[in-house]
Structures are given as C-alpha cells and as structure tokens.
C-alpha positions as CSV (number, residue, x, y, z in Angstrom):
1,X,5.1,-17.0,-21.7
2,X,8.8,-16.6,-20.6
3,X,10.7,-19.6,-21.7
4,X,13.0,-20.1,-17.9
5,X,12.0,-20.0,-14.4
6,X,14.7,-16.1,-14.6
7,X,12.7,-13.0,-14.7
8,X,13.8,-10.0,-16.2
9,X,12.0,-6.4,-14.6
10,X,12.3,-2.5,-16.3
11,X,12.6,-0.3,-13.3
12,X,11.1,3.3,-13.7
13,X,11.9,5.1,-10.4
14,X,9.5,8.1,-11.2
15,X,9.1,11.7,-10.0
16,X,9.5,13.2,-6.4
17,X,9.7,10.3,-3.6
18,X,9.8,7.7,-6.5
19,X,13.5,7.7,-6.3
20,X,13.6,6.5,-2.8
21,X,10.8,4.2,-2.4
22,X,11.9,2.6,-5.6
23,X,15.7,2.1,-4.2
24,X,14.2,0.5,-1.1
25,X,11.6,-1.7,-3.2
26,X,14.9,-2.8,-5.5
27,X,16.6,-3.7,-2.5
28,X,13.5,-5.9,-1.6
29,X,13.6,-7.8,-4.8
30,X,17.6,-8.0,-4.9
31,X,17.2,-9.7,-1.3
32,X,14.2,-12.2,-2.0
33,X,15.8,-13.2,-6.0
34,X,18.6,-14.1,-3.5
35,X,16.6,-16.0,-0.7
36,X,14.4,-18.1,-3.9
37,X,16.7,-18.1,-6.4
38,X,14.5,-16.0,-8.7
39,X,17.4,-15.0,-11.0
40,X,15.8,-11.4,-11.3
41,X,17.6,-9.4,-13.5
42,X,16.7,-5.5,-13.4
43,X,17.0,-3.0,-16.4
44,X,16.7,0.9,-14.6
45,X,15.4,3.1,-17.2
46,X,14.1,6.6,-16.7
47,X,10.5,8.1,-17.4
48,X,8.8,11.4,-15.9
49,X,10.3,14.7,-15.2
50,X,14.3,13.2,-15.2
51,X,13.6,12.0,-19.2
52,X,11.9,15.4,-20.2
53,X,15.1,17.2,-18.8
54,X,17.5,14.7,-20.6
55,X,15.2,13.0,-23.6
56,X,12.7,16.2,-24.2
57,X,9.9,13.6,-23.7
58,X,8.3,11.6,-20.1
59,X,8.6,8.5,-22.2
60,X,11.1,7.6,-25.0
61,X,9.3,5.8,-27.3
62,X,11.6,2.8,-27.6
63,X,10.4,2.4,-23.8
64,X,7.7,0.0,-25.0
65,X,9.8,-2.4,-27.0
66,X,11.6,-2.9,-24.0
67,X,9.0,-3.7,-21.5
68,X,7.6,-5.6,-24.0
69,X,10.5,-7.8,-24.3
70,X,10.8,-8.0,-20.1
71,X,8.6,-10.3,-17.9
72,X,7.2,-7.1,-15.9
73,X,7.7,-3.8,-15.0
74,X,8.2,-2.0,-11.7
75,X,6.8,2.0,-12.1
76,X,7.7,4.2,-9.2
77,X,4.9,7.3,-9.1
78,X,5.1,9.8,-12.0
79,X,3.8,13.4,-10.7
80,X,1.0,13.0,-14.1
81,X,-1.0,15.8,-13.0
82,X,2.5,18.1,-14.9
83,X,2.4,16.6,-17.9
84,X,-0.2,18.5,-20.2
85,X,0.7,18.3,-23.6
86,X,1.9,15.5,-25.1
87,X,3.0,17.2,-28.3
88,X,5.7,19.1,-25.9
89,X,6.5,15.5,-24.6
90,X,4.2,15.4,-21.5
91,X,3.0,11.8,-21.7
92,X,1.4,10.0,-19.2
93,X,3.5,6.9,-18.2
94,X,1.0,5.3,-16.7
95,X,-1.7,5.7,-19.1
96,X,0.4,4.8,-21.7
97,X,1.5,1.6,-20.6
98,X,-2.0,0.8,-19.3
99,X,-3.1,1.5,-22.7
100,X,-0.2,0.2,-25.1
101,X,-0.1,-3.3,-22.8
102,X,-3.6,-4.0,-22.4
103,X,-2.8,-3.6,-18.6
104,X,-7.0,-4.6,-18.4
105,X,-6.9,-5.5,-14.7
106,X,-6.0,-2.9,-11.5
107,X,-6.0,-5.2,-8.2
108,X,-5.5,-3.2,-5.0
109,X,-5.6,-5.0,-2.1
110,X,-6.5,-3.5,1.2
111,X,-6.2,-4.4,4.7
112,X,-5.7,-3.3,8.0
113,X,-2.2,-4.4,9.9
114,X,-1.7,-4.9,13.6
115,X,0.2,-1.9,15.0
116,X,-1.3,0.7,12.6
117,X,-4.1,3.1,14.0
118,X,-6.5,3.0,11.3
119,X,-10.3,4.6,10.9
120,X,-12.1,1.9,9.7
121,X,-14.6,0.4,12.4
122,X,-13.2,-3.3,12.1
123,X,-10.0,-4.9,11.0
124,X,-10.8,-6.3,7.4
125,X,-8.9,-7.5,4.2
126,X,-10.4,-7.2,1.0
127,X,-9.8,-6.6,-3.0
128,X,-10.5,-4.2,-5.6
129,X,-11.0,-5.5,-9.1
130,X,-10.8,-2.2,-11.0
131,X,-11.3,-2.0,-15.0
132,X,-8.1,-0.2,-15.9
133,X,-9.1,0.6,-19.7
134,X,-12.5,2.2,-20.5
135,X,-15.3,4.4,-18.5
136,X,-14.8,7.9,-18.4
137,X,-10.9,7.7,-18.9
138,X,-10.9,10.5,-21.6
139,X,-7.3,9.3,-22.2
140,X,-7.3,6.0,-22.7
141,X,-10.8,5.0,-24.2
142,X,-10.4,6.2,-27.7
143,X,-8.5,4.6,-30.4
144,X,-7.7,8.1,-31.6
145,X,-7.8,11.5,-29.8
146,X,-9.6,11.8,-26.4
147,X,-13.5,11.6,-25.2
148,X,-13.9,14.8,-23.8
149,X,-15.1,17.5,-25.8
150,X,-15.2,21.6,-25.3
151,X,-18.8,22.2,-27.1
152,X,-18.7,25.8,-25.7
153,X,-16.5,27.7,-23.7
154,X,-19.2,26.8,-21.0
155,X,-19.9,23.5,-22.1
156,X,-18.3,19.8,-21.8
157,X,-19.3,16.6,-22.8
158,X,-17.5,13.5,-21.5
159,X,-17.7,10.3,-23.4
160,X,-18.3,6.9,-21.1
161,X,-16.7,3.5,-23.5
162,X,-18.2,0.4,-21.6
163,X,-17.8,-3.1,-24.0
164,X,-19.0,-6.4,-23.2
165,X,-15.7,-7.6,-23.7
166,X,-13.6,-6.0,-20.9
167,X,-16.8,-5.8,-18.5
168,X,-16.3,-10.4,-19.2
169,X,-12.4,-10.3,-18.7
170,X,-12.4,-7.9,-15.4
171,X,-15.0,-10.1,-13.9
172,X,-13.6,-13.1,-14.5
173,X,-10.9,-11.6,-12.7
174,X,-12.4,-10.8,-9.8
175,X,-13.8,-14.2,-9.6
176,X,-10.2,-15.7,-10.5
177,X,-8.9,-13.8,-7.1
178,X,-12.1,-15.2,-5.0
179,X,-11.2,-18.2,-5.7
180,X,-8.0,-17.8,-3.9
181,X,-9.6,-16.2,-0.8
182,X,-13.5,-16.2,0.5
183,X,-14.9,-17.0,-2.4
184,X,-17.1,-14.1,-2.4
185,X,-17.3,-11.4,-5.3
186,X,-19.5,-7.9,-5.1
187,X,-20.4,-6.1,-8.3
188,X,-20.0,-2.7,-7.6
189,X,-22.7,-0.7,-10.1
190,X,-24.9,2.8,-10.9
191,X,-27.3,0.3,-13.1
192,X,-30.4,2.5,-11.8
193,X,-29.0,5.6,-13.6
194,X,-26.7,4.6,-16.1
195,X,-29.0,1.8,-17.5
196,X,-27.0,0.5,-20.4
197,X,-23.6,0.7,-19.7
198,X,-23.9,-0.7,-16.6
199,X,-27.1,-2.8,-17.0
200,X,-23.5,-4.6,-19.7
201,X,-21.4,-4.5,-16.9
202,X,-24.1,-6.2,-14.4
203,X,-25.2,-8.5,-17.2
204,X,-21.5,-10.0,-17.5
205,X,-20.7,-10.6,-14.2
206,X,-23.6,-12.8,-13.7
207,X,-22.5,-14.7,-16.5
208,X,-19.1,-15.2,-15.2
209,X,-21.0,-16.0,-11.8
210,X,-22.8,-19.1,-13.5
211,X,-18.9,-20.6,-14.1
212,X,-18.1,-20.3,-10.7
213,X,-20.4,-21.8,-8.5
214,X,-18.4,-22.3,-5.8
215,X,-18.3,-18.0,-5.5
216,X,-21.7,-15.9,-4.3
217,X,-21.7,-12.7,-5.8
218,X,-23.9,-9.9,-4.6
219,X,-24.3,-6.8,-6.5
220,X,-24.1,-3.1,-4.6
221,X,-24.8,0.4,-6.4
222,X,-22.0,2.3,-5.9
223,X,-22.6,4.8,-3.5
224,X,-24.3,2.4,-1.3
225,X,-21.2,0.3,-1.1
226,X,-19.3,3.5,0.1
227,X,-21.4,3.7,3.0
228,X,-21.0,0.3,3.4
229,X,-17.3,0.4,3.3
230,X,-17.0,2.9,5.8
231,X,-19.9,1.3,8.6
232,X,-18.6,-2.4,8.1
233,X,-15.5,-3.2,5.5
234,X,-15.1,-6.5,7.2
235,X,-18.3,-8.0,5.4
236,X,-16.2,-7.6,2.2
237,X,-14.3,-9.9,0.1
238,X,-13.2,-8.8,-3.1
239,X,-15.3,-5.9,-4.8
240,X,-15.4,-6.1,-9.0
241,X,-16.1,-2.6,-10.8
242,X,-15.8,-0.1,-13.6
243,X,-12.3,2.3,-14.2
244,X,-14.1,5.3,-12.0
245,X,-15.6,4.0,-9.4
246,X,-12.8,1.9,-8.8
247,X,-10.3,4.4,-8.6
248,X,-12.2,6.2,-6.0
249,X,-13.2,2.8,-3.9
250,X,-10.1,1.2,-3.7
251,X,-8.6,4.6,-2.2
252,X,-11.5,4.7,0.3
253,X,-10.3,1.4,1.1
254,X,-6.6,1.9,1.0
255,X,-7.2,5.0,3.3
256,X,-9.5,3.0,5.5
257,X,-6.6,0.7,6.4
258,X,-4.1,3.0,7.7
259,X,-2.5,4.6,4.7
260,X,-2.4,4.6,1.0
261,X,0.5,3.7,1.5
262,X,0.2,0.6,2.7
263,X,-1.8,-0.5,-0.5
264,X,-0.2,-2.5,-3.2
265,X,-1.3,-2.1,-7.0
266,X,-0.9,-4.3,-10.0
267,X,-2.0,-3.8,-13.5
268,X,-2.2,-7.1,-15.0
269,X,-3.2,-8.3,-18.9
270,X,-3.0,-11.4,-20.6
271,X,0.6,-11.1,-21.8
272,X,2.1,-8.1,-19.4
273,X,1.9,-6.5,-15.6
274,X,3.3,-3.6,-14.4
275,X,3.5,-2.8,-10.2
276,X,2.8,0.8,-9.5
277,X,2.5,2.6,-6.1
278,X,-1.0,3.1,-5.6
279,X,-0.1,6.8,-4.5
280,X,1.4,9.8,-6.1
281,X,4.3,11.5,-6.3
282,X,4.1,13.5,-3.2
283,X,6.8,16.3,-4.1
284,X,6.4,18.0,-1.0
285,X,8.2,15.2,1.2
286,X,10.8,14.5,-1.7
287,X,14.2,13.5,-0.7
288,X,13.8,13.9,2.8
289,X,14.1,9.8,3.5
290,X,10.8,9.8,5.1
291,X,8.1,8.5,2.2
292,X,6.8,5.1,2.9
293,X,8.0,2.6,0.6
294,X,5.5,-0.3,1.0
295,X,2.9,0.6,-1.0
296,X,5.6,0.1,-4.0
297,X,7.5,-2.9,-2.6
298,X,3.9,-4.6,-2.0
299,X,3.0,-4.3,-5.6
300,X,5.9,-5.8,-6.8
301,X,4.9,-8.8,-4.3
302,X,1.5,-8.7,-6.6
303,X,4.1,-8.6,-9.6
304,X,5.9,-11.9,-8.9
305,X,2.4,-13.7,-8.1
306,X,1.2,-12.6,-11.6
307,X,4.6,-14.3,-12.7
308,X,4.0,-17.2,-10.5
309,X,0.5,-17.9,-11.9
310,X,1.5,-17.7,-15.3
311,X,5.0,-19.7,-14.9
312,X,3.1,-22.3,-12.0
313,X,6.1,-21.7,-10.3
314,X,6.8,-22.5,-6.4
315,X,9.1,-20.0,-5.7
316,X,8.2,-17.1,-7.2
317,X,5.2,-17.4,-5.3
318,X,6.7,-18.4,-2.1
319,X,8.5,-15.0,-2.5
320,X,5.8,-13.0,-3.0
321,X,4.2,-14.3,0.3
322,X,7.4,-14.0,2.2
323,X,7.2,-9.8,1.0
324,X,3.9,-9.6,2.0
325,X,4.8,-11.2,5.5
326,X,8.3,-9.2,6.1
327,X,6.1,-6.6,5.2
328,X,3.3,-7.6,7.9
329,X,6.1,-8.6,10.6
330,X,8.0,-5.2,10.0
331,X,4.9,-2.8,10.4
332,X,3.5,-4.8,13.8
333,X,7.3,-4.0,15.1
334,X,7.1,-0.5,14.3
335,X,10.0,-1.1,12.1
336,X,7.9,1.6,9.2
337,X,8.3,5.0,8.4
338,X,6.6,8.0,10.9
339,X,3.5,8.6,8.6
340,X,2.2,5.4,9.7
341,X,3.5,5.6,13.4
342,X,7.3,4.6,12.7
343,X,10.6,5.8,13.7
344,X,12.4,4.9,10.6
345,X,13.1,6.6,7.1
346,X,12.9,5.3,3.7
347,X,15.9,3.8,3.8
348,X,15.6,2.1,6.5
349,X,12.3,0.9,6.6
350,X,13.0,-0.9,2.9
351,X,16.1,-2.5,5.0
352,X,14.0,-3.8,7.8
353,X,12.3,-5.4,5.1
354,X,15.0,-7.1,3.5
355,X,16.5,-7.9,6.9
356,X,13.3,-10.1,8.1
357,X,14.3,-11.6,4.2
C-alpha cells in the first residue's frame, strides 16, 4: 500500500488517437491533483508502434519494474491487432500488463448522459464485472506458450482455463461495486452448454452471494441477457461474468449508451490498476484533433477511486467524482467532440473538462 496520501502514475500514450486523448486526459489529472491536492506525479513512458521504431520492441522490459514501483498506470489504446510476433518485438501491452500485474478485475461502467442520442430504449446506468485473466484468452491463460492449437491445417482447438479461484475474486468484485450502488448483482453464464466451467463460475458466485445478504443476485445465460440488454438495460445493475462474454457485453453496453467512447475501463488487482480506453486505436481519425477523449479521462476517474479505496482517502475520491461530473456537465452542454454530437476537438473538449475543474 503506498506509504503517503502523493500518487505517482506511468503514462503510456499509445498508438494512433492515443496521443491526443491521452494529452487531454493528462491535462484532466494535472487540473484535479491541483483542485484536491493529490500531489500526482506523472512518469510519460512510451509503448506500441513509437517504442518498436526507437526500442525494436512495443514494450521494453524494464517497463514492468516501473509500473510496479508506481501507484497506477494510465494506457492510452495500443493498435494490438499489428503486433504478431512477439519474438520480432510485437507484444501486446495490454495483455502483458493484465497478465504480469494480476490486473484480475475489468470494470466498465456504462450509462446513458443527457444530451447524447443513444439507441438503447431507456436511460440506464449499469456495470460490467469482467474476468480479465482466463477463458478463451489464448494469450493470457497459460503459464507457458498459448491455448490454441493448429491440429491440422484445417483444424483448431482452443483451450478454455476457468479456476475456482478467479471465478471467487471477480465475484466478490462485483458484489464489492453493488454494494456501492443498487445492491443488485447478475451472473452472466452459458452453464446449460458449458456445464463445468461454468456450472464453477455459477457455483462461486452464489457463494459470494451468501456474504452479502444485503445484494440479490439473479443469474442470466448469456445470450439471453443480450436480448435483455438491448429491450430493457435499465432493469440492470451491475452484471458479473467470464473474460469473453464480458468483452463483448460491456461493448453492447458501452455502445448502447451513446458511444464507446463514453465508457471508462479499469483493470484492477490486489496490489496494481491500470486505466485503459475501452476503445482502440482508431488510426483512421489519428491526429486530426477530433477523437473523443472521455472514454480515457473516465478511466482514470476509475483509477483514483481504486486509489481511494485502498488509501481511504477523501480526496482522491472526491476527485474522481468531480471527473465523472465535469465529464457529465460538459457532455449535457455539448461542450464534446462531433462523434457524439459536439462541436469541439480533442483538444478542446479535454479543456472544457478541466475548465468545469
């Protein structure tokens, strides 16, 4: 646990648009350490397509030693889908750090914000409570090489890892966040076709449930709660599932606000988080000033609650909420970029921010 109420953050500004959101984001965090004396200190480092030009690798390896010694880490969006051999140096940042940290827990909150057009039937605000280091992650579920396997030129197998261990710690997660908000956790399963692994997964949340009996948990098969998502997503509180199926819900719901954009993302373990845009690196818009930032500068809101919660401190809570309501104030005044109905760029948008800061 850090030893003052200072916080020290490695900033990774990524591929394409990460640059600019990231410079906005930073801007964010210079202007709310000011407002709560949070004493931030950031350390910019580079990973992704900059380091493989400069280092001959996406991620030095000395990387770790220094996140490890910081109290978080900020990770603008790496363009992952490029890097495809790791002997040539093409490491996955974000795997990586998942892995190496233990990052157990991704939590993407969604929600739909006055003054954004949005498809989803209802205004709603929920959570995802993704596990962020098994299932069918080929590259990230192995101690040693990956689980998916050529048999024939015609033929894969892909190997699913489920343990009783991290199926307990992501539920009591997700009943961790409940307790914060409705009190109301879904378990989000395929137990009638995969039997086992996620007859483990069903089997720990209920156990969790018993210590929490101020929380109702219901339990939904995944491709029901889909539907569900899309006729009614204001019935939901916060949803608790395996890696897969919540990397594709939590998108649903990000995109059923508004945006992916306007979904934050932390990836929280015992010891270390990290803030990561819950989008890519979208190199088609890059350096035009007209990405939105907030997906980024609401995760690192996520960031300094994780710090908060471990710390019990005040302010770095108190500046978390006061991101997530510049954030709120500045999209209902159309003060956002023009993906999301805006008229301002990058830039700008991150300074709206810090000006209602």
């Amino acid at each position: 646990m850090p030893k003052s109420n200072a916080m020290r953050l490695v900033v990774l500004p990524g591929d394409g648009i990460g640059p600019e959101i990231t410079a906005a984001t930073v801007a964010v965090l210079e202007a709310v350490s000011d407002r709560f004396g949070l004493g931030l200190a950031l350390e910019h480092e580079l990973a992704g397509h900059e380091s493989l030009k400069r280092y001959g690798t996406t991620l030095r390896p000395e990387l770790l030693e220094k996140v490890r010694a910081a109290d978080g880490l900020v990770m603008g969006p790496m363009s992952t889908f490029d890097y495809l051999d790791e002997s040539k140096g093409g490491i996955n940042p974000s795997m990586f750090f998942r892995k190496k940290l233990d990052l157990f827990a991704n939590i993407r909150p969604a929600r739909t914000y006055p003054g954004v057009k949005h498809p989803a039937v209802a205004e709603f605000d929920l959570v995802v409570v993704r596990e962020n280091t098994e299932g069918f992650y080929a590259d990230r579920n192995m101690e040693s090489g990956g689980s998916e396997m050529l048999v024939t030129p015609d033929v894969c197998v892909s190997l699913r890892r489920i343990t009783r261990e991290c199926c307990n710690r992501i539920a009591r997660s997700a009943f961790r966040v409940a307790m914060t908000r409705r009190k109301r956790v879904h378990a989000v399963h395929k137990a009638n076709v995969l039997k086992i692994g996620d007859g483990m997964f069903l089997e720990e949340c209920r156990k969790v449930a018993a210590e929490f009996p101020e929380v109702t948990m219901d339990e939904y098969i995944v491709d029901a709660m889909a539907a569900h998502l899309v006729r009614a997503p204001q019935k939901f509180d916060v949803l608790v599932t395996t890696n897969m199926f919540g990397d594709i819900l939590s998108d649903l719901t990000a995109e059923l606000s508004g945006s992916i954009g306007l979904g934050g993302s932390v990836n929280a373990g015992t010891r270390y988080a990290m803030a990561q845009a819950a989008h890519g690196s979208a190199p088609d818009i890059a350096g035009q000033d007209v990405a939105n930032p907030f997906s980024l500068i609401l995760s690192t809101a996520q960031l300094l609650d994780w710090h908060a919660e471990r710390l019990g401190s005040t302010n770095f809570a108190a500046a978390a909420r006061a991101i997530e309501v510049a954030v709120a104030d500045a999209v209902a005044a159309g003060e956002t970029t023009v993906d999301i109905g805006g008229r301002l760029g990058t830039a700008a948008t991150g300074k709206a921010v810090v000006a209602r800061l």
